[in-house]
N, C-alpha and C positions, 0 to 999 in steps of 0.2 A: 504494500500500500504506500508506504513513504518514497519507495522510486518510480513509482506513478506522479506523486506529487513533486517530485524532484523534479523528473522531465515536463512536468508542465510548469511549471514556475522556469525551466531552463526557455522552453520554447516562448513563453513569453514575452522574457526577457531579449531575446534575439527577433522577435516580433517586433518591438518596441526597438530596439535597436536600429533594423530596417529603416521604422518610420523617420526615424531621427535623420538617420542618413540621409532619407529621400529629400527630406523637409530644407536638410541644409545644403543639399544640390539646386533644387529647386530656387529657393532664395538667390544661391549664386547666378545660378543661369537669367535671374530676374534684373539681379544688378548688373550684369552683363548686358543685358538689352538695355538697359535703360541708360547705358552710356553715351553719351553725345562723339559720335565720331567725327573727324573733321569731312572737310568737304575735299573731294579727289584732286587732288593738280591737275593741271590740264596744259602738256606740250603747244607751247605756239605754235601757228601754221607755220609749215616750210616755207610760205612765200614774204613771212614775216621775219626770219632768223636776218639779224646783224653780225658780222664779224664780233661783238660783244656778247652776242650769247656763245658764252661756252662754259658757263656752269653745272653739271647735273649735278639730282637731287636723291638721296633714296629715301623714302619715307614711307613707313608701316610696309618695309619689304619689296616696295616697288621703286622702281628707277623713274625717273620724270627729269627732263630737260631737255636740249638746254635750255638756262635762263641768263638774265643779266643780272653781276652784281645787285641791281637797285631791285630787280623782280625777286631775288630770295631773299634780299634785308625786310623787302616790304609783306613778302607772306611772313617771316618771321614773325615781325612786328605784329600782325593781322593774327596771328594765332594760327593759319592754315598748312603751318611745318611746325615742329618743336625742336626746341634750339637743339636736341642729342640726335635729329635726323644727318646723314650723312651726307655732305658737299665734293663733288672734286670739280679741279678744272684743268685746262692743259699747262701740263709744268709742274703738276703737284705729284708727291712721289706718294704719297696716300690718299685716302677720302678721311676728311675731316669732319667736326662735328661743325653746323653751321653759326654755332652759337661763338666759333673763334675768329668767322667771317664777319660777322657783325664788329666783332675785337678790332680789327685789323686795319 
């Protein structure tokens, strides 16, 4: 009789467990949506590019550019890249963070 009640006090508690888990995936996956993501970059047209654009950008894992100088200080600025988004341009021996472009 007592490991009758054993296993069902066990199964409960791994019932109850489940819940708990589901409850706190759920929550996550809500804050997760509810995230405000920025708005996509968007490549000038080719029939627009200056000898001055020769910036690219990576942000949230995508590559976008080129731009000019003033085009990624002012999304900076704007909130539309975050300064730890990655910059190169020609002559740079890495990609840098754009937040040292702004610096410079």
């Amino acid at each position: 009789m007592q490991s009758k009640f054993v296993a069902w006090v066990s199964l409960i508690l791994a019932v109850v467990g489940l819940v708990l888990f589901a409850r706190r995936v759920i929550l996550w996956r809500m804050r997760q949506a509810a995230t405000p993501k920025a708005a996509p970059l968007e490549t000038p047209p080719l029939a627009e590019l200056t000898p001055d654009h020769r910036i690219l950008v990576i942000s949230n894992g995508e590559q976008f550019g080129p731009f000019t100088r003033a085009e990624v200080l002012s999304m900076l600025q704007a909130g539309r890249i975050a300064p730890d988004a990655m910059c190169w341009e020609p002559g740079a021996v890495d990609w840098i963070p754009v937040k040292t472009l702004a610096a410079a």
